[in-house]
C-alpha positions in Angstrom: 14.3 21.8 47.9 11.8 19.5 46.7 11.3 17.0 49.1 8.3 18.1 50.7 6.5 18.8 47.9 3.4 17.3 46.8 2.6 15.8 43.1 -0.8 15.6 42.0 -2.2 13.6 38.8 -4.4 15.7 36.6 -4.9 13.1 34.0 -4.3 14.2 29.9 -7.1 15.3 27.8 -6.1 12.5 25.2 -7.7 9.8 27.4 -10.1 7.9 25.6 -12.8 5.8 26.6 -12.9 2.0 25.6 -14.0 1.7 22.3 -13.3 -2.0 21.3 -14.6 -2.8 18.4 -15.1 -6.3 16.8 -15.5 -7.1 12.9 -13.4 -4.3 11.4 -12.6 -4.4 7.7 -9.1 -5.5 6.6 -7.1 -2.7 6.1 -3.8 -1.3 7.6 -3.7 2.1 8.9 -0.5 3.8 8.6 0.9 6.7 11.5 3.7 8.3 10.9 5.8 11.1 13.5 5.8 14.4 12.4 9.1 14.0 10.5 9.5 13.8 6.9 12.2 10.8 7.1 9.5 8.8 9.1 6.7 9.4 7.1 8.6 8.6 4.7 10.0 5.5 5.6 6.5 3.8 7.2 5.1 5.4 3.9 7.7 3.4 1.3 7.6 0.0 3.4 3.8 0.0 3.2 4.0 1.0 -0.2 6.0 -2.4 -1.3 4.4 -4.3 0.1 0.9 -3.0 -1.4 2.8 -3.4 -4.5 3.5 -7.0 -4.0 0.1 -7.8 -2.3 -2.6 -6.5 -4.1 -5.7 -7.5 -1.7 -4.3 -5.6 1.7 -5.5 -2.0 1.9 -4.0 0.5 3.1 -4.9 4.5 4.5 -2.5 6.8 5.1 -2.7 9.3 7.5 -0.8 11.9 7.6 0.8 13.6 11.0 -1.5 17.2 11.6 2.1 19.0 11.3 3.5 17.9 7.9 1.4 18.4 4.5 0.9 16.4 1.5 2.8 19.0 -0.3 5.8 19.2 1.6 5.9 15.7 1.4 5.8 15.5 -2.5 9.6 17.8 -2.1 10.9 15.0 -0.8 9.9 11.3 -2.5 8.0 11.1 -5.8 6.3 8.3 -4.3 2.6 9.5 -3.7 2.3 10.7 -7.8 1.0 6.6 -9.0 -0.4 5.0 -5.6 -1.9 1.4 -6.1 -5.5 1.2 -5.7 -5.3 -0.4 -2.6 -3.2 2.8 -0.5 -5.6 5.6 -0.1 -4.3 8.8 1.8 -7.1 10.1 4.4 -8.8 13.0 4.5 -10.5 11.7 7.2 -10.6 12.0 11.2 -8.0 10.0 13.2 -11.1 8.5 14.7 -12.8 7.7 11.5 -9.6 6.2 10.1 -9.4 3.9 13.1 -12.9 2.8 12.8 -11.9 1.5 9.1 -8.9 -0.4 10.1 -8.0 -3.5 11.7 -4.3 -2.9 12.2 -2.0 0.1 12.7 1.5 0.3 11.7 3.3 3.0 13.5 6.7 3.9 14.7 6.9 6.9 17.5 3.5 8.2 16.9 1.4 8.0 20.3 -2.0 7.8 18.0 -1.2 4.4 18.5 -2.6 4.5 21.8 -5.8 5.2 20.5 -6.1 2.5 18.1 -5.0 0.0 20.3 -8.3 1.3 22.5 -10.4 1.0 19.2 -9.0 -3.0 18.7 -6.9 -2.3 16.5 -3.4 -4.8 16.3 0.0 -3.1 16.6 2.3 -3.2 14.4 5.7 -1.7 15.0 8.5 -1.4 12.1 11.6 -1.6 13.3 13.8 -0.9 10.5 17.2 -2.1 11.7 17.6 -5.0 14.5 20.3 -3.2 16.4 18.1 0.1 16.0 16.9 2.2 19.0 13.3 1.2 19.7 11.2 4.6 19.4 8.2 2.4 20.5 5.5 4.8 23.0 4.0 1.0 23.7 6.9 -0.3 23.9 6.5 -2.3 27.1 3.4 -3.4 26.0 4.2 -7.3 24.5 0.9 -9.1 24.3 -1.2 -8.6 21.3 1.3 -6.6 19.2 4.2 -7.5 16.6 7.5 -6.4 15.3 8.2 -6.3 12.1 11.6 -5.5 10.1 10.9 -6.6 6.6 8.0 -7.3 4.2 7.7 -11.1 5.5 7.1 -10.2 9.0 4.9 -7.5 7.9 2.6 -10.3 6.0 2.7 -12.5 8.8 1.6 -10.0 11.1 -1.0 -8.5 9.0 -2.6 -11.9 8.1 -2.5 -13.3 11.9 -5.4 -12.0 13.7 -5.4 -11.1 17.5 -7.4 -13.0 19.9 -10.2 -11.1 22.1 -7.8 -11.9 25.0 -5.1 -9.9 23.0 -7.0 -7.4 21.9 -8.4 -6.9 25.8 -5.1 -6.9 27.0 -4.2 -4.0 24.6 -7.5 -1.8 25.5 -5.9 -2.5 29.6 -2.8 -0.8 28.7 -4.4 1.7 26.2 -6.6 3.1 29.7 -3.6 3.1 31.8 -1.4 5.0 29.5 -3.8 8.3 29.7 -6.0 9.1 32.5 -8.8 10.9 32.7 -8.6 14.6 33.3 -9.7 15.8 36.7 -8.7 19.3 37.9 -10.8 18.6 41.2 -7.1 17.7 42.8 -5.9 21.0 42.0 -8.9 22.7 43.1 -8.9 21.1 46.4 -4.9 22.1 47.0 -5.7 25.7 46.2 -8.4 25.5 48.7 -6.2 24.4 51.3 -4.0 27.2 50.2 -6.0 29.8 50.5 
């Protein structure tokens, strides 16, 4: 019944222009889903290995749908945070700007920081899991991690302006603009 129908790209309001920015400060921003068991789990891996390595800094961010306080019913972990782990109170676009890398799971905010620069850093907790990567056909430029190692490997190896280019490409062709002219231009052919 379809067949002679017509699709038309509107774009997504969550395209981004290129931001790439060069020199950021050292620091890890962390992304989790909305669901406590991921927060949870990007929350406690960062959280060792802050333990273990003092001079990496850390922000948490929190997804817009779960709250510090519904967090705290589920893991006593956020009552003595290292000095080096702050949780943001801050815009997604203000945390970006302080942050060098992002590790994420499933959270498309990735996207974004990819745009800004930023290097990817996907956990993958189990080998044999089921990748829940929104990048993941995206190769160049970004790392997975499954353990604390990898994670200090990644976080100390720094992505080459190539790398970091080739991220921004993908970054713009994962969003489009937003254009409604298409539509407009159907429903005056319409009517």
């Amino acid at each position: 019944k379809l067949e002679d129908s017509k699709i038309i790209r509107l774009g997504s309001p969550k395209y981004l222009h290129p931001a790439l920015m060069i020199d950021k400060p050292q620091c890890c921003l962390i992304i989790p889903e909305v669901y406590i068991s991921e927060c949870l789990a990007l929350f406690k891996f960062s959280l060792l290995y802050a333990k273990r390595y003092k001079g990496q800094k850390f922000i948490w961010r929190l997804h817009p749908g779960v709250s510090l306080e519904k967090l705290k019913k589920y893991s006593n972990i956020f009552e003595n945070l290292p000095e080096n782990i702050y949780l943001s109170k801050q815009s997604l676009k203000a945390d970006i700007n302080n942050c060098d890398s992002v590790l994420y799971r499933g959270s498309t905010a990735v996207v974004d920081a990819i745009n800004a620069g930023l290097t990817p850093i996907y956990y993958q907790r189990l080998s044999k899991e089921l990748s829940i990567d929104p990048i993941f056909q995206c190769s160049k430029g970004k790392h997975v991690v499954h353990n604390i190692n990898e994670l200090h490997y990644a976080l100390l190896k720094k992505n080459t302006d190539q790398n970091k280019q080739i991220l921004q490409d993908f970054a713009q062709d994962f969003y489009t603009p937003f254009n409604i002219d298409p539509l407009l231009k159907e429903f005056n052919n319409f009517f």
